[in-house]
GUZA-119457 format. One line per field, with one value per residue (C-alpha): residue number from 0; residue in three letters; x, y, z. Coordinates in steps of 0.02 Angstrom, whole numbers, always signed. Example, Ala and Ser with C-alpha at 12.3 -4.5 7.8 and 13.67 -1.06 7.14 Angstrom:
# residues 2
nr	c(0, 1)
rest	c(Ala, Ser)
xx	c(+615, +684)
yy	c(-225, -53)
zz	c(+390, +357)
//
This chain:
# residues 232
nr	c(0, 1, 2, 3, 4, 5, 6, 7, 8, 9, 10, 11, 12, 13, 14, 15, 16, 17, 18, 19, 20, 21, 22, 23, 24, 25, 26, 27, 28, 29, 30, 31, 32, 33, 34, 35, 36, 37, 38, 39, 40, 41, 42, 43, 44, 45, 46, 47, 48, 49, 50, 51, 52, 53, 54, 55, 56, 57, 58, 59, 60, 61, 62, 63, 64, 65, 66, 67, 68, 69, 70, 71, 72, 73, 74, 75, 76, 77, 78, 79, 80, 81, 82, 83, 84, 85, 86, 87, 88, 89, 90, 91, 92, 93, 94, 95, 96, 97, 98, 99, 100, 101, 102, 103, 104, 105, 106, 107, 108, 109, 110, 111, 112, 113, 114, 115, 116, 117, 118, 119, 120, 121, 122, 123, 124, 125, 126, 127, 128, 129, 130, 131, 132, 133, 134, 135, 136, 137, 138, 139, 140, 141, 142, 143, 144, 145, 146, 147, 148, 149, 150, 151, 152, 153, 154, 155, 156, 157, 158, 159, 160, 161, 162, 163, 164, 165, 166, 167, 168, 169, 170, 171, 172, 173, 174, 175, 176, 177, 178, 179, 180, 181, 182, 183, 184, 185, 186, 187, 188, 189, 190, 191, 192, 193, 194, 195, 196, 197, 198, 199, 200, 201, 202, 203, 204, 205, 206, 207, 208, 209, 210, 211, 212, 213, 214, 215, 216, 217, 218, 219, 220, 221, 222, 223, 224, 225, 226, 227, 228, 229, 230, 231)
rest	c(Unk, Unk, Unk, Unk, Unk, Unk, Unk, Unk, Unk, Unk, Unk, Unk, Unk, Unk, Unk, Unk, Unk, Unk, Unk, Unk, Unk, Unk, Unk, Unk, Unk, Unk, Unk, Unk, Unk, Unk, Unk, Unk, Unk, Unk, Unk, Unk, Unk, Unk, Unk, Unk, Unk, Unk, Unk, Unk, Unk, Unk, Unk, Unk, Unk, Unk, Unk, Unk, Unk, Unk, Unk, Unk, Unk, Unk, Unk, Unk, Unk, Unk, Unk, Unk, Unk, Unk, Unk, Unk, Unk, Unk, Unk, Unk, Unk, Unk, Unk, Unk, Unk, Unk, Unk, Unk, Unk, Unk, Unk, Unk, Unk, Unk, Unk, Unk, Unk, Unk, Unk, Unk, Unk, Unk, Unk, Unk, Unk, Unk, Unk, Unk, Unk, Unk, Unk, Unk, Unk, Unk, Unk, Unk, Unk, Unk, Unk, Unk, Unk, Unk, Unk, Unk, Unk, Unk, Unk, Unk, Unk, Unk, Unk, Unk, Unk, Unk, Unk, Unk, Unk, Unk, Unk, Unk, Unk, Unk, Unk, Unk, Unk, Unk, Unk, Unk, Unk, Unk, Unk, Unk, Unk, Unk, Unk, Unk, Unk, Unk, Unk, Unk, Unk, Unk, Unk, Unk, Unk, Unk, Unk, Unk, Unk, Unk, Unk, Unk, Unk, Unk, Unk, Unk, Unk, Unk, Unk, Unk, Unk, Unk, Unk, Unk, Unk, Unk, Unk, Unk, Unk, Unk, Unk, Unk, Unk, Unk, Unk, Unk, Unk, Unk, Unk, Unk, Unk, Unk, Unk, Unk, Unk, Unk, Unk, Unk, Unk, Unk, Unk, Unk, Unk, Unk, Unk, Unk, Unk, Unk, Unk, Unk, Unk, Unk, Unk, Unk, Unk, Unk, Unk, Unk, Unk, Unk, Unk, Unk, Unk, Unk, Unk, Unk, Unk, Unk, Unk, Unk)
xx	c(-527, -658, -653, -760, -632, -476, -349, -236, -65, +34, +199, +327, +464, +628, +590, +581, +450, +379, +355, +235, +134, +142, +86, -47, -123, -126, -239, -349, -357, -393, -549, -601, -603, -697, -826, -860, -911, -1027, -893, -875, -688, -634, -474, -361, -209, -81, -76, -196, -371, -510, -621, -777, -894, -917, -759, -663, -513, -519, -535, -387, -281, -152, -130, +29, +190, +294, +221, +339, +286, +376, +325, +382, +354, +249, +422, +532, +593, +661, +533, +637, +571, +581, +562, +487, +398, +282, +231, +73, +16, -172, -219, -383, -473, -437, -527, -481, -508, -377, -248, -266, -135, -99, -135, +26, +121, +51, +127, +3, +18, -136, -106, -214, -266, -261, -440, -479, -409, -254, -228, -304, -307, -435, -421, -438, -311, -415, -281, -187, -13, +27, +197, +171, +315, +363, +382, +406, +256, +182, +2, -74, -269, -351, -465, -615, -681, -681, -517, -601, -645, -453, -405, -504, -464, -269, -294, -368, -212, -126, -208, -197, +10, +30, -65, +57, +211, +153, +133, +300, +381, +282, +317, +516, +512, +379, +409, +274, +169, +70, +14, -168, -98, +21, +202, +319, +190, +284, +440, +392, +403, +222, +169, +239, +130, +209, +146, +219, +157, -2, +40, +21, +124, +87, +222, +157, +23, +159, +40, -17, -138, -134, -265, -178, -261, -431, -342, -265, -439, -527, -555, -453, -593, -504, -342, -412, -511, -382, -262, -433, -446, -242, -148, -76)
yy	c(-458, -400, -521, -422, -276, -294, -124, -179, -71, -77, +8, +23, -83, -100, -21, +163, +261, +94, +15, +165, +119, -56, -45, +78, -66, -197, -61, -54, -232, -250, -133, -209, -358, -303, -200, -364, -428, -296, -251, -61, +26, +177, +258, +302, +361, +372, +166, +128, +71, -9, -138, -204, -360, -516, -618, -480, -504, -704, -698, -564, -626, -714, -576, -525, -496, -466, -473, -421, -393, -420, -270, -142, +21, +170, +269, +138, +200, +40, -69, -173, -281, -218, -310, -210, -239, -196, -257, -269, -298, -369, -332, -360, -215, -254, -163, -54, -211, -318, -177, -21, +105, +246, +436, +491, +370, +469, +626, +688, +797, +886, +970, +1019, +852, +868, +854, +701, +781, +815, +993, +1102, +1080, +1114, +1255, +1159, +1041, +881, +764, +673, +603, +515, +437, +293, +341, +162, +51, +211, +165, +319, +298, +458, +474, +607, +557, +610, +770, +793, +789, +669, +542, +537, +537, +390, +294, +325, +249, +81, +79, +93, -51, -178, -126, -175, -314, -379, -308, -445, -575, -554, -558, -730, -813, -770, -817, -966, -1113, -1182, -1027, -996, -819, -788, -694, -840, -846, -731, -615, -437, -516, -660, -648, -743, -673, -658, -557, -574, -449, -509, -714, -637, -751, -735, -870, -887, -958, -1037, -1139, -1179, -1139, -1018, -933, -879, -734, -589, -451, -510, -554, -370, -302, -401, -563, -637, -763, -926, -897, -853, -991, -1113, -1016, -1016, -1233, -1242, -1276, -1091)
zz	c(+249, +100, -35, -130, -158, -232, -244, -387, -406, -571, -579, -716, -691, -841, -969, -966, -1034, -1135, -929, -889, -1043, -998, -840, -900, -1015, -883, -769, -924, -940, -752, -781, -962, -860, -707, -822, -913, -729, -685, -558, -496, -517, -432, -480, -317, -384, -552, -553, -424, -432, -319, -392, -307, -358, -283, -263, -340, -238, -246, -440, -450, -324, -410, -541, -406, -479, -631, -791, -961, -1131, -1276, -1416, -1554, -1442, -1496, -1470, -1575, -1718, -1823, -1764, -1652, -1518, -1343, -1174, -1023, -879, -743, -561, -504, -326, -301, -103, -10, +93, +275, +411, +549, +678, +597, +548, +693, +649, +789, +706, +783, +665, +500, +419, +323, +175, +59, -114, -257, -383, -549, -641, -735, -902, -822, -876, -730, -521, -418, -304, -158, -68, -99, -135, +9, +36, +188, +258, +386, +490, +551, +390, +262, +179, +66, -2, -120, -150, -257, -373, -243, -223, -56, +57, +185, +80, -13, +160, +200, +29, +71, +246, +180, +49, +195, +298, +127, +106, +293, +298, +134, +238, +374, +255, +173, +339, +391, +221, +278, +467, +468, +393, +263, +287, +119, +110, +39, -126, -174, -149, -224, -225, -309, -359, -454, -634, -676, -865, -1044, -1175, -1333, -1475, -1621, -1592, -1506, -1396, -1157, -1061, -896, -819, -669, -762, -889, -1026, -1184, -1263, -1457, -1426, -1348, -1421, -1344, -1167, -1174, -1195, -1042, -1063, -950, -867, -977, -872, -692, -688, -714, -583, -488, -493, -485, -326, -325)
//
């Protein structure tokens, strides 16, 4: 396991369209944050991203699992609050030596990525899209260039979501296991962001902050450092 990556998924959870924003923030906030380290991100894929810097996945770790905001959406026309969410999934890079996956149990698929402005495609087949036949899994890359290296980013997706499959399943079958990313993991609801108090709960740490606007735009360091010295 690298503890100094850490691929960070956010998808939209209930809310409709207002969950897709949502979860677009809390990628934004992820990167605020990790440009505020001197940290590298790489965008993988339409709510994926990679981070690198030292103890990126350590620092990030518990950042797993629901978090729902509490806001007047873009979209709302009498300014009523709405309550949406989105879950996001922190996962190590794990190498090919502690996750080997047989080629004959990938279905691969390539199609033209869209550029970075979102209007044109290349003319190439860069982007990848590969179903791991077994568990279902599908993992997309095409923010690279070249076909190979989308290829390669989609297989180390691939290696982190099986690696979390395992740990799910030994958090289930074995008693006291504690997985590395904290218990619940996806599912747990473990973060409030209320607009209108500008106010973040985090549930777990049973505590609040009155500066939202500023936690929304990166600085997150007060809260992961006390999830950091907690017994999480």
């Amino acid at each position: 396991m690298k503890t100094d990556v850490a691929i960070i998924e956010a998808r939209p959870g209930t809310g409709g369209d207002e969950a897709k924003i949502w979860a677009d923030d809390l990628l934004r906030m992820y990167t605020r944050y990790a440009n505020s380290q001197g940290w590298k991100v790489f965008d993988i894929d339409d709510g994926v991203i990679k981070i690198q810097g030292t103890n990126a996945f350590v620092l990030l770790q518990h950042e797993s699992g629901v978090h729902r905001v509490q806001r007047v959406p873009q979209t709302e026309r009498y300014g009523r609050i709405h309550t949406s969410t989105a879950t996001v999934a922190v996962l190590p890079e794990i190498s090919e030596q502690e996750i080997q996956i047989n080629p004959a149990d990938i279905a691969w698929e390539f199609y033209r990525a869209s550029s970075h402005g979102g209007h044109n495609v290349q003319k190439v087949s860069t982007a990848v899209r590969l179903r791991h036949i077994p568990s279902g899994i599908v993992v997309q890359a095409q923010q690279e260039r070249f076909q190979e290296r989308n290829r390669e980013l989609a297989m180390a997706i691939l290696r982190s979501k099986l690696w979390e499959k395992s740990e799910l399943e030994k958090e289930t079958t074995q008693a006291g296991y504690r997985s590395p990313i904290g218990r619940g993991m996806r599912a747990e609801k473990i973060r409030t962001y209320n607009y209108a108090q500008n106010r973040v709960t985090d549930h777990r740490l049973n505590k609040s902050w009155h500066n939202l606007d500023k936690i929304i735009e990166g600085n997150l360091q007060p809260i992961l450092s006390l999830l950091q010295s907690s017994s999480l």
